[in-house]
LOSE-156304 format. One record per residue (C-alpha): residue number from 1; z, x, y. Coordinates in steps of 0.02 Angstrom, whole numbers. Layout:
BEGIN
+------+--------+--------+--------+
! resi !      z !      x !      y !
+------+--------+--------+--------+
!  NUM !      Z !      X !      Y !
...
+------+--------+--------+--------+
END
This chain:
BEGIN
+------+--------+--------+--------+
! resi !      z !      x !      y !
+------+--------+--------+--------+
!    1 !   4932 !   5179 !   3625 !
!    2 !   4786 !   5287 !   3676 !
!    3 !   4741 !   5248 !   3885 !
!    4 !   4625 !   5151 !   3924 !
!    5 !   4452 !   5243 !   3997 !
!    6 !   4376 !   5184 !   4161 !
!    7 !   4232 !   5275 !   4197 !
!    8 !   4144 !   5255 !   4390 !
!    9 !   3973 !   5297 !   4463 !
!   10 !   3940 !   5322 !   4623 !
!   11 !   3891 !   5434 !   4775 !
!   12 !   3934 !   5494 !   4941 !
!   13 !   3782 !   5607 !   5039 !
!   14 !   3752 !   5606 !   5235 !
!   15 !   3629 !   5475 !   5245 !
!   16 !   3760 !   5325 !   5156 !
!   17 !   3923 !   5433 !   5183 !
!   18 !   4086 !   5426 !   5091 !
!   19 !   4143 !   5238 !   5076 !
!   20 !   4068 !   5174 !   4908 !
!   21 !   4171 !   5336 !   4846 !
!   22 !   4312 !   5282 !   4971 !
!   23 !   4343 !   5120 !   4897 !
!   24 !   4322 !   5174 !   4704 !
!   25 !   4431 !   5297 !   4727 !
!   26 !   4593 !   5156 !   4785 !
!   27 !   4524 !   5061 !   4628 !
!   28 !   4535 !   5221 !   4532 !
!   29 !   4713 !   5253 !   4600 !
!   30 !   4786 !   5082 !   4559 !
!   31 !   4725 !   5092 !   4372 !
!   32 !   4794 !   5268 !   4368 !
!   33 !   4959 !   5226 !   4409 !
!   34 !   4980 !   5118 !   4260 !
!   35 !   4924 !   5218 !   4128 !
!   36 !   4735 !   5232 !   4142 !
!   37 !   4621 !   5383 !   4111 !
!   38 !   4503 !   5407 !   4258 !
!   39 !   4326 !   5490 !   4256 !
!   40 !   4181 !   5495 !   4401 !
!   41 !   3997 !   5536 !   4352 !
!   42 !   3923 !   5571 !   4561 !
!   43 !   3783 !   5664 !   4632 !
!   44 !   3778 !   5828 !   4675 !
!   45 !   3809 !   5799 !   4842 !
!   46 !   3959 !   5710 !   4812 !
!   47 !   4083 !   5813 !   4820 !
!   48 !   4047 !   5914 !   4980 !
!   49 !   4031 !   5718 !   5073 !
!   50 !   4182 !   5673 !   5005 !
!   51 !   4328 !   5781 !   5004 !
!   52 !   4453 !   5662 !   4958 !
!   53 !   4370 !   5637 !   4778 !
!   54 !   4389 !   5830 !   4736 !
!   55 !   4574 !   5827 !   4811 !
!   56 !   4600 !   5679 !   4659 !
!   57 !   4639 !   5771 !   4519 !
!   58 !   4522 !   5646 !   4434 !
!   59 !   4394 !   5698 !   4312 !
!   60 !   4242 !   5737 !   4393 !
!   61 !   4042 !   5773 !   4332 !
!   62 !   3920 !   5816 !   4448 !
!   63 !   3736 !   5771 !   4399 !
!   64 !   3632 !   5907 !   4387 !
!   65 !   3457 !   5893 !   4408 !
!   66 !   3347 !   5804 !   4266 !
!   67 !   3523 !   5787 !   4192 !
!   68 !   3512 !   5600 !   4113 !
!   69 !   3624 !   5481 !   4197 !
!   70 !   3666 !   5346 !   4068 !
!   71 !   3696 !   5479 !   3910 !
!   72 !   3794 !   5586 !   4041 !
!   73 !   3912 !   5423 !   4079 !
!   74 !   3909 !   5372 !   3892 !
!   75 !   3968 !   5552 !   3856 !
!   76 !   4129 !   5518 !   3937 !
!   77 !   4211 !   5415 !   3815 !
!   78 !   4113 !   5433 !   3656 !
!   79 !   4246 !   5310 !   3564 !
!   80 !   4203 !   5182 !   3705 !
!   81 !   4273 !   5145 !   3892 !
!   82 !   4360 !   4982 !   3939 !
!   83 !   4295 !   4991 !   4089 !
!   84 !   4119 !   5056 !   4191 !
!   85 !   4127 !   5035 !   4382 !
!   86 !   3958 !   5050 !   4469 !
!   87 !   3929 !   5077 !   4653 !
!   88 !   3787 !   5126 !   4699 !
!   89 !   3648 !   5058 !   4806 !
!   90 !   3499 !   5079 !   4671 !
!   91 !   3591 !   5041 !   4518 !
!   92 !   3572 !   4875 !   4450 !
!   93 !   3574 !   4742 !   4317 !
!   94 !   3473 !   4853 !   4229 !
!   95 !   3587 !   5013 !   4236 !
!   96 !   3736 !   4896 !   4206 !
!   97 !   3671 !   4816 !   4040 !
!   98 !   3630 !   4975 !   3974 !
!   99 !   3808 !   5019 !   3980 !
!  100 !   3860 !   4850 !   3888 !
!  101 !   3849 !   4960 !   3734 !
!  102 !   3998 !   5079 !   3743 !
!  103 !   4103 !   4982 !   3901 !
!  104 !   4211 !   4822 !   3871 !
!  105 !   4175 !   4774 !   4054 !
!  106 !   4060 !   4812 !   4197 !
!  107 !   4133 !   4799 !   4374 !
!  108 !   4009 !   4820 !   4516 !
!  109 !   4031 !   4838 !   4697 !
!  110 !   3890 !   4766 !   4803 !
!  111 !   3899 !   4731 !   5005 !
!  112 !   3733 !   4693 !   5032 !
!  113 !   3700 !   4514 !   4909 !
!  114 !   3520 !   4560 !   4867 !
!  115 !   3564 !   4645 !   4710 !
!  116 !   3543 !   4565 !   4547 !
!  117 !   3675 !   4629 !   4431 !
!  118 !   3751 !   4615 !   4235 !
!  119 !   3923 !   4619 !   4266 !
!  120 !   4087 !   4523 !   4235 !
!  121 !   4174 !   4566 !   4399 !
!  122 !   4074 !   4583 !   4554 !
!  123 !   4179 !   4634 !   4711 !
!  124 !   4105 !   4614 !   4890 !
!  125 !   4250 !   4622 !   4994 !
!  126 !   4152 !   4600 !   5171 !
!  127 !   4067 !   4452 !   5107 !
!  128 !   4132 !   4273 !   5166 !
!  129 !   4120 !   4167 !   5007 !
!  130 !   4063 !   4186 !   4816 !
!  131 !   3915 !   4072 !   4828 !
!  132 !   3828 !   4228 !   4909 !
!  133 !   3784 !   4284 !   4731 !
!  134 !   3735 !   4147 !   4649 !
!  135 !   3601 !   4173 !   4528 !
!  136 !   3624 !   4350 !   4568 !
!  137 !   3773 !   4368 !   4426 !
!  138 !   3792 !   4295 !   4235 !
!  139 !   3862 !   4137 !   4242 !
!  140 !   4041 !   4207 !   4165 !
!  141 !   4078 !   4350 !   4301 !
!  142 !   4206 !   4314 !   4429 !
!  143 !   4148 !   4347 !   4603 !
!  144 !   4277 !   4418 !   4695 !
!  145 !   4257 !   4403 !   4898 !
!  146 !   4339 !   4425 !   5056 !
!  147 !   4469 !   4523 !   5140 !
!  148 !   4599 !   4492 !   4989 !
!  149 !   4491 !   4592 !   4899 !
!  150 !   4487 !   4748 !   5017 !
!  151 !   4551 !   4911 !   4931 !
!  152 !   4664 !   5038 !   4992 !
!  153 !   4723 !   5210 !   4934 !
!  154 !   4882 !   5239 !   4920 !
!  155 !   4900 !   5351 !   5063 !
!  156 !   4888 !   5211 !   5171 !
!  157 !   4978 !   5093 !   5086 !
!  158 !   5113 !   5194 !   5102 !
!  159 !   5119 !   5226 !   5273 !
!  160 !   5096 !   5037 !   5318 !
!  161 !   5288 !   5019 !   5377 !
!  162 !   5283 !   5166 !   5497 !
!  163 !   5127 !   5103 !   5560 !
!  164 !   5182 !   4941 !   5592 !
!  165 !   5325 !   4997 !   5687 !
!  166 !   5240 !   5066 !   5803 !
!  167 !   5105 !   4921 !   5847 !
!  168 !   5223 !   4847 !   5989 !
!  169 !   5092 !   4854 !   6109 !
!  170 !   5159 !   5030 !   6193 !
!  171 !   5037 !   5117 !   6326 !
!  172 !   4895 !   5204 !   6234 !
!  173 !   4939 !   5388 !   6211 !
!  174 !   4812 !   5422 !   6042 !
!  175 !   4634 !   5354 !   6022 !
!  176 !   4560 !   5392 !   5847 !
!  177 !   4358 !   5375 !   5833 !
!  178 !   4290 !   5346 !   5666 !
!  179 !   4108 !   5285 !   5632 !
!  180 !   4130 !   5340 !   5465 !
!  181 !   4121 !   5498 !   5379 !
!  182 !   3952 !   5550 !   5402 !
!  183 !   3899 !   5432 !   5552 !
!  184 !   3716 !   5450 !   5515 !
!  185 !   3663 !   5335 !   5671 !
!  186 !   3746 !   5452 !   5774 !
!  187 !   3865 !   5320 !   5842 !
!  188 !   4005 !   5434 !   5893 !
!  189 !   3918 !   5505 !   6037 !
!  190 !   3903 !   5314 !   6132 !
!  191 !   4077 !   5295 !   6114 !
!  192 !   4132 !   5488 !   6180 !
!  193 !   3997 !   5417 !   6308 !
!  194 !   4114 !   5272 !   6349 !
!  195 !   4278 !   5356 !   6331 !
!  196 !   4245 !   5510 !   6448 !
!  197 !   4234 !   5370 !   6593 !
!  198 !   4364 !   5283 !   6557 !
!  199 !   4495 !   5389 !   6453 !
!  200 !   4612 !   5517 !   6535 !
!  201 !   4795 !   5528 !   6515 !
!  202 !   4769 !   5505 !   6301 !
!  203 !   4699 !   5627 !   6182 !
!  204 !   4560 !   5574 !   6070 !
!  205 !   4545 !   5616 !   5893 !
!  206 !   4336 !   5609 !   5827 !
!  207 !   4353 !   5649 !   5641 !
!  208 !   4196 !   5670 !   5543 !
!  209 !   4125 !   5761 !   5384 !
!  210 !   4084 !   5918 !   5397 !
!  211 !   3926 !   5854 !   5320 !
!  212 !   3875 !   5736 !   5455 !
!  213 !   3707 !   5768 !   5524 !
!  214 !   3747 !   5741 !   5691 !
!  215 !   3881 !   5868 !   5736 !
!  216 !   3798 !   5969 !   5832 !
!  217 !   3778 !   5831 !   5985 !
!  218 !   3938 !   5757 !   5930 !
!  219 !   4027 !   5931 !   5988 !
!  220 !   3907 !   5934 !   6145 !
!  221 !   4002 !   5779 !   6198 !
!  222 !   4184 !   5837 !   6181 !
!  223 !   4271 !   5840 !   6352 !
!  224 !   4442 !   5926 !   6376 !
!  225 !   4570 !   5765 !   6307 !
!  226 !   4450 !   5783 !   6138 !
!  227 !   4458 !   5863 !   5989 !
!  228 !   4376 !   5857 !   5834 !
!  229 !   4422 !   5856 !   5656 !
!  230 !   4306 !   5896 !   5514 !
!  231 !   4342 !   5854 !   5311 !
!  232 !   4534 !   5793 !   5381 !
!  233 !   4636 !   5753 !   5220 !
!  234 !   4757 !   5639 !   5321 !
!  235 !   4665 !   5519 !   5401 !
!  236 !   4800 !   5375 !   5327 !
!  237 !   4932 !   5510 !   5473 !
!  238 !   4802 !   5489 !   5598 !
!  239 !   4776 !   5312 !   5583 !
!  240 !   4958 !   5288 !   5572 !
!  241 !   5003 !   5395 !   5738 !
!  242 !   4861 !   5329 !   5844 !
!  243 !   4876 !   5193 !   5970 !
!  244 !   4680 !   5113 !   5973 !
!  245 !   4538 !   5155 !   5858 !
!  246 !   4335 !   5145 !   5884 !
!  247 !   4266 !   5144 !   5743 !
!  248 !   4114 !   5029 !   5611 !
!  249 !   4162 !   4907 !   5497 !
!  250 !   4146 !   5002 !   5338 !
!  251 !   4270 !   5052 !   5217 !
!  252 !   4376 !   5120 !   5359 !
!  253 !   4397 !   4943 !   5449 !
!  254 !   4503 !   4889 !   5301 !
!  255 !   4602 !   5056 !   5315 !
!  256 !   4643 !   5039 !   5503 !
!  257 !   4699 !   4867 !   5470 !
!  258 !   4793 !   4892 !   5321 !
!  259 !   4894 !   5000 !   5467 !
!  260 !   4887 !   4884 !   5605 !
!  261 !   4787 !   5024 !   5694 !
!  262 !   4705 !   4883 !   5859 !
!  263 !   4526 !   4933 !   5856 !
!  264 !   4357 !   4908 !   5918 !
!  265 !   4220 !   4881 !   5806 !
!  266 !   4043 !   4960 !   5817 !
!  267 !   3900 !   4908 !   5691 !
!  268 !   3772 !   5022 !   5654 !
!  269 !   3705 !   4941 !   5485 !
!  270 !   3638 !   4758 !   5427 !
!  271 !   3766 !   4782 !   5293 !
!  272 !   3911 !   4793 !   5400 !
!  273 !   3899 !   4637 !   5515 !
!  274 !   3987 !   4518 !   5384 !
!  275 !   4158 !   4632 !   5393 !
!  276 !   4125 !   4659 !   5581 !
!  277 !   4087 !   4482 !   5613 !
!  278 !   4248 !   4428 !   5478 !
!  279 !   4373 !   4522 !   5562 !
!  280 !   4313 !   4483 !   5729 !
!  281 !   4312 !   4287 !   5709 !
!  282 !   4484 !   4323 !   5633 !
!  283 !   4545 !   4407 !   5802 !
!  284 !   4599 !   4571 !   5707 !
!  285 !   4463 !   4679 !   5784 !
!  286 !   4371 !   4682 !   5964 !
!  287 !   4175 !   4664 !   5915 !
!  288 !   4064 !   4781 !   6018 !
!  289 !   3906 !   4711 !   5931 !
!  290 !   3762 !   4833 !   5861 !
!  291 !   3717 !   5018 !   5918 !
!  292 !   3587 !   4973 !   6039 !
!  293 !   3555 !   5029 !   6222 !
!  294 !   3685 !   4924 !   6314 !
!  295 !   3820 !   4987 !   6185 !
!  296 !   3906 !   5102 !   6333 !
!  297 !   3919 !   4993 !   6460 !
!  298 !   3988 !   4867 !   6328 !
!  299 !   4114 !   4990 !   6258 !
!  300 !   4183 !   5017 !   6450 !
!  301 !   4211 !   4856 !   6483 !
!  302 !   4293 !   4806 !   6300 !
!  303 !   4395 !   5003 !   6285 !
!  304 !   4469 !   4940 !   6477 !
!  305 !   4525 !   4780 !   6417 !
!  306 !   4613 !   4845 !   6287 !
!  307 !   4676 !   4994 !   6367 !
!  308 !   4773 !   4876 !   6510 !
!  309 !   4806 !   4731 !   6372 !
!  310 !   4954 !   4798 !   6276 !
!  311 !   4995 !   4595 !   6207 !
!  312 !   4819 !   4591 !   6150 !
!  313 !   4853 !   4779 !   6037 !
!  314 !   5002 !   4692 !   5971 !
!  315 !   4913 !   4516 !   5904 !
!  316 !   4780 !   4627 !   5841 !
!  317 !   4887 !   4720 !   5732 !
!  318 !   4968 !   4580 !   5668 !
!  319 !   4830 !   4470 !   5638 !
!  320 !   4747 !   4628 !   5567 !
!  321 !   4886 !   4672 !   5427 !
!  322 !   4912 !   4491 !   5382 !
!  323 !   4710 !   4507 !   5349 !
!  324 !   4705 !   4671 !   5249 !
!  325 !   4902 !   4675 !   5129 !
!  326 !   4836 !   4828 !   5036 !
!  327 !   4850 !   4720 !   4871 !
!  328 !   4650 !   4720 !   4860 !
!  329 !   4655 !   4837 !   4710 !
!  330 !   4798 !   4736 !   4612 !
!  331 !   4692 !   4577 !   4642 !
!  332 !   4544 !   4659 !   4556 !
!  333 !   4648 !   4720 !   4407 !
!  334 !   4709 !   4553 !   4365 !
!  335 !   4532 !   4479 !   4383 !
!  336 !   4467 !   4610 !   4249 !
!  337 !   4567 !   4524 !   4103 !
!  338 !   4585 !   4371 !   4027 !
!  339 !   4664 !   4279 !   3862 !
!  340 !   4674 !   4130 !   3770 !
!  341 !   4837 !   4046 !   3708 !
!  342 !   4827 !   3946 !   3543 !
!  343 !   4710 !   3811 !   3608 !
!  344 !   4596 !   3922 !   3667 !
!  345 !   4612 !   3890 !   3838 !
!  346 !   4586 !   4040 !   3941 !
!  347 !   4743 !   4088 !   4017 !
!  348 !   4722 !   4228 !   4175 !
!  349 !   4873 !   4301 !   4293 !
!  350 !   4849 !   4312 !   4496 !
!  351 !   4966 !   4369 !   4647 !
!  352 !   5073 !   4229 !   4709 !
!  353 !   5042 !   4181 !   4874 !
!  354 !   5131 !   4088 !   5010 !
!  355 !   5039 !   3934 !   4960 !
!  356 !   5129 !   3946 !   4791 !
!  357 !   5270 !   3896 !   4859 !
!  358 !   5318 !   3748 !   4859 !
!  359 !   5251 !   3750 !   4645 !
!  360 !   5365 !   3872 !   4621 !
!  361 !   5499 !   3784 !   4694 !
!  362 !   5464 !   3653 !   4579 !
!  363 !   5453 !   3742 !   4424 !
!  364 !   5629 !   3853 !   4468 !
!  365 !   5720 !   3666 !   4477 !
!  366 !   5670 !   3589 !   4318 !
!  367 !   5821 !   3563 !   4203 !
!  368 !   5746 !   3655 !   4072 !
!  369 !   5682 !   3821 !   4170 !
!  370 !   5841 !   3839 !   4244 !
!  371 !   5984 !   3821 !   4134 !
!  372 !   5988 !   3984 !   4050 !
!  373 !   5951 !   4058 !   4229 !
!  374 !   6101 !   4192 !   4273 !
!  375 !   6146 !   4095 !   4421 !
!  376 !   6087 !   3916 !   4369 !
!  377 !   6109 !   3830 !   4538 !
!  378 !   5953 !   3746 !   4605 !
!  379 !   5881 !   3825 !   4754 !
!  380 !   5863 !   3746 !   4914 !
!  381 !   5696 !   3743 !   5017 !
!  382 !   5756 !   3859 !   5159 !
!  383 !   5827 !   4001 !   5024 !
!  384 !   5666 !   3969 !   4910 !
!  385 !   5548 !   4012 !   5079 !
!  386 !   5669 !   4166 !   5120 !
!  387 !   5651 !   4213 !   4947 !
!  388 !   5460 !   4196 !   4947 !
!  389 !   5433 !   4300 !   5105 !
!  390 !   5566 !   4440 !   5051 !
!  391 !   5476 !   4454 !   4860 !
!  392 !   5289 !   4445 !   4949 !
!  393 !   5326 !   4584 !   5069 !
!  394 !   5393 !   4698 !   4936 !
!  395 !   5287 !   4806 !   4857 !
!  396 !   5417 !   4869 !   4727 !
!  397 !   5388 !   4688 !   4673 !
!  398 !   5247 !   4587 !   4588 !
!  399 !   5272 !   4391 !   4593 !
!  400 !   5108 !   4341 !   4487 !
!  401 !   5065 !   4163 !   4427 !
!  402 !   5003 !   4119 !   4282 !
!  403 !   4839 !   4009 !   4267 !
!  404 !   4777 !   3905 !   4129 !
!  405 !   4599 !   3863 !   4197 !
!  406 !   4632 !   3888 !   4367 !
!  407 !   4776 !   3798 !   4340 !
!  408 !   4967 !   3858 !   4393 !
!  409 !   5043 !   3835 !   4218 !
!  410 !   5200 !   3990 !   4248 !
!  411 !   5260 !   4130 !   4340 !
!  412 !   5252 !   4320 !   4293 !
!  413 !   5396 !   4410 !   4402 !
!  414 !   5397 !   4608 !   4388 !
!  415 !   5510 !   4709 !   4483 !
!  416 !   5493 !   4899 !   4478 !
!  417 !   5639 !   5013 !   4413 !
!  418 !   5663 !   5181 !   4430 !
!  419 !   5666 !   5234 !   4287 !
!  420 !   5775 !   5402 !   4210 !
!  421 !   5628 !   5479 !   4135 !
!  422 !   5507 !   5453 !   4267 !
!  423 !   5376 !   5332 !   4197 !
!  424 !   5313 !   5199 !   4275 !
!  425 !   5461 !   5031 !   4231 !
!  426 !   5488 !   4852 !   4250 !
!  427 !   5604 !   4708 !   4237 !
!  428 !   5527 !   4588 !   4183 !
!  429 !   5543 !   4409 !   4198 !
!  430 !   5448 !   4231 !   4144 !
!  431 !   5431 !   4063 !   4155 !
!  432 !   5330 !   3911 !   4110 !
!  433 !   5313 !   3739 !   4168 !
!  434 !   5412 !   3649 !   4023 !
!  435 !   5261 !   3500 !   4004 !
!  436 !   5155 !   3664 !   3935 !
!  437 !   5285 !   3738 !   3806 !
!  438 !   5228 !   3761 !   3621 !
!  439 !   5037 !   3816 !   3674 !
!  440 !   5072 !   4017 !   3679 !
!  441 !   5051 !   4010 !   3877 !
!  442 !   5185 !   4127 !   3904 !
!  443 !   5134 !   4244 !   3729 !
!  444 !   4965 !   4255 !   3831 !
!  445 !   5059 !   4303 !   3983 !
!  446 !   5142 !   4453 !   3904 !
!  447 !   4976 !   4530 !   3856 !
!  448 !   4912 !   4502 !   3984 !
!  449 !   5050 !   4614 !   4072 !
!  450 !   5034 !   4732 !   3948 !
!  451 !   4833 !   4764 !   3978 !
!  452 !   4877 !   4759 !   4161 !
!  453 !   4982 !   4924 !   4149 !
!  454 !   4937 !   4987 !   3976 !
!  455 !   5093 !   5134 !   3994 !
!  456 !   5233 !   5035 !   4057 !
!  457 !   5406 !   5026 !   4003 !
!  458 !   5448 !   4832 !   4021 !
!  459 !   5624 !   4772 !   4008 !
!  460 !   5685 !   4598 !   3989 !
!  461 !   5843 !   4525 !   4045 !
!  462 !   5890 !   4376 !   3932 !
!  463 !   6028 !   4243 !   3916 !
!  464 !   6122 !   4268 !   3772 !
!  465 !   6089 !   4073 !   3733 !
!  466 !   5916 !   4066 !   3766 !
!  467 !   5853 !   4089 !   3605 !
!  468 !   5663 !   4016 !   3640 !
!  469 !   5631 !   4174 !   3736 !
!  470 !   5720 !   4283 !   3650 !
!  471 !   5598 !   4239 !   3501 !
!  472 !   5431 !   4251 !   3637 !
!  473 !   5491 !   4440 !   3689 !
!  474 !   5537 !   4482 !   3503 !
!  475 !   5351 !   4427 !   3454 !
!  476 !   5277 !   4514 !   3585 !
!  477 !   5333 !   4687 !   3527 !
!  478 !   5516 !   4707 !   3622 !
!  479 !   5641 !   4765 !   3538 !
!  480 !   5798 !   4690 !   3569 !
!  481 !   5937 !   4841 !   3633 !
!  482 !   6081 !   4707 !   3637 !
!  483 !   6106 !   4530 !   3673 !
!  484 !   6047 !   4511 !   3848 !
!  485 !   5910 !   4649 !   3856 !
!  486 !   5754 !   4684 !   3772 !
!  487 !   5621 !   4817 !   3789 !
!  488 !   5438 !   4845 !   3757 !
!  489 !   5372 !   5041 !   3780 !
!  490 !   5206 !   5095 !   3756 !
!  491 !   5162 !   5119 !   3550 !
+------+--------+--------+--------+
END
């Protein structure tokens, strides 16, 4: 089947720096990886803000002057895109309906809730609860919120073990400062301010675009224990290797906690007090407050604390990567589809979580779920919770539920295989609470899984007996390659 096309706007430039590109970019990365063609429509100053976006291997168009935007993202996909992504601070329900004509979906990024927009997913990570955009959205989108919803690349997702390792609370060697790429308040040179009082036996990292209008005082400000770094591509390395972090609460807050990196937050935007103030309340960060005149003397007194508190590093990273899994883009992909089973009751798929548990417990010991199971004993309550906690933390793994209005009706289990040939596999496994069988929940499922990773080789281990879902995997397109396996590829 032909990949699906998900086209994004938006913008990185000095004055709002590099984190609406940032966080498209993980979204654009996660859709990528199973099976989706990517394309970016961004300004002309785009590219020299934000490296990273160049360094994708993603389709790119820079707007040239006079250019028109909408034909220009409608000349992408000239059969259509699934999906349109818009971040961008002065697009709005206006630029988003006019794109209802050639995109299934509209997905747009706000972090500010003063926006009207037309949309069917809007995604405001830093913001505390849906009701935020009330009125502000059509009555059908889902409003995604909150730090479940923060998105990582997968430069840092990958590094999350090594990081973690290493957040035992050992003496500070590394300090990273990062008030985002282009720091157009100037905060870095406050916090050099604070740190060349304080700060001598570590070396401290300052990275910064090579964009940022501010460099010139930022070097001024360099004593000998600091160095800067300009356009780094490894800030996920940096993150991971450093010890304590000073940095604002935009996109990067979500990467340093992803990675368990103990930081101290500095707010130099209305727009970033919610994730400042989120994280803080949380205990994941240390809150300096705003960039104001006091913000030095502050910074001492908070960068000493944490300097001579190694117990306090270690809860912060651990309260900060149980805040931020680096699932936020996975979450949003399920949210963007939806189908009905034969009732017409819309049937959706989320992540499991540990609140799950005790439903899935339930629905692994009925009579009827189990007996065709490969090892048909029931579970007990201890080896269900060591199972849960092993399958969460795995990322080779995908435990998903399935929902029939907002409703746990199944479970969706995908485990990745490596597969011979190098595309992207899965075993594949399904059940569904037995008071539901007959209404297509689990045929629903299956598509489901199969717009969720469009390119996917999905295999299916079945009982040789259990000839109800032998018959749902034969309707849903796999072909059966003996008695106990079955497999669906891409058409």
């Amino acid at each position: 089947m032909p990949s699906p096309i998900a086209i994004f706007r938006c913008d990185a430039s000095p004055l709002i720096g590099a984190g609406h590109v940032s966080r498209c970019l993980a979204l654009a990365e996660a859709l990528h990886e199973f099976g989706w063609d990517i394309s970016f429509v961004v300004s002309s100053k785009t590219r020299e803000t934000a490296p990273a976006l160049a360094a994708s291997g993603f389709n790119i168009h820079a707007l040239a002057n006079g250019e028109c935007e909408l034909q220009t993202v409608r000349a992408v996909a000239p059969g259509g895109a699934v999906l349109v992504v818009v971040d961008q601070y002065e697009r709005d329900q206006s630029f988003e309906r006019s794109c209802r004509s050639f995109a299934s979906k509209i997905l747009a990024f706000d972090d500010t809730s003063r926006r009207h927009h037309d949309c069917d997913v809007l995604l405001d990570s830093g913001a505390a609860e849906p009701a935020v955009y009330v009125d502000r959205v059509p009555s059908h989108a889902a409003v995604l919120t909150g730090s479940a919803y923060a998105l990582m690349r997968r430069s840092f997702i990958e590094r999350r073990e090594a990081a973690l390792a290493r957040r035992d609370g050992r003496p500070v060697k590394s300090i990273l400062v990062s008030c985002g790429a282009t720091d157009p308040m100037n905060c870095t040179v406050p916090v050099l301010k604070a740190l060349a009082g304080i700060v001598h036996d570590a070396t401290i990292t300052v990275v910064l675009s090579s964009r940022a209008p501010h460099l010139d005082s930022v070097r001024r400000h360099l004593h000998r224990n600091m160095q800067l770094r300009l356009d780094a591509n490894n800030i996920a390395e940096l993150m991971t290797d450093a010890d304590l972090a000073v940095g604002a609460p935009g996109a990067t807050a979500f990467e340093r906690a992803v990675l368990g990196l103990p930081s101290i937050m500095v707010a130099f935007a209305d727009n970033q007090r919610g994730v400042a103030r989120m994280m803080s309340d949380a205990g994941a960060v240390i809150d300096a407050g705003t960039l104001d005149s006091g913000l030095v003397e502050r910074l001492r007194r908070l960068l000493k604390r944490a300097l001579e508190d190694g117990e306090l590093r270690r809860r912060m990273a651990k309260t900060a990567t149980a805040l931020i899994d680096g699932r936020g883009a996975l979450r949003t992909m399920l949210a963007l589809h939806s189908e009905r089973n034969v009732q017409g009751t819309v049937v959706t798929l989320r992540l499991a979580t540990a609140e799950d548990e005790a439903w899935l417990l339930w629905l692994q010991s009925q009579p009827h779920t189990r007996r065709h199971f490969y090892n048909p004993a029931i579970p007990t309550a201890p080896e269900h919770h060591a199972w849960m906690q092993r399958t969460l933390s795995d990322p080779s793994k995908m435990l998903l539920v399935v929902d029939v209005n907002h409703h746990a009706a199944g479970m969706v289990r995908l485990d990745h295989l490596v597969a011979a040939d190098r595309k992207r596999a899965f075993e594949i496994s399904i059940a569904v609470d037995p008071t539901r069988h007959g209404y297509g929940i689990g045929s629903a499922a299956l598509r489901l899984v199969r717009q969720l990773m469009p390119n996917a080789v999905l295999d299916a281990a079945v009982h040789v007996q259990n000839a109800a879902s032998k018959a749902l995997f034969r309707a849903a397109g796999f072909a059966e390659l003996s008695d106990e396996l079955y497999r669906c590829v891409p058409s």
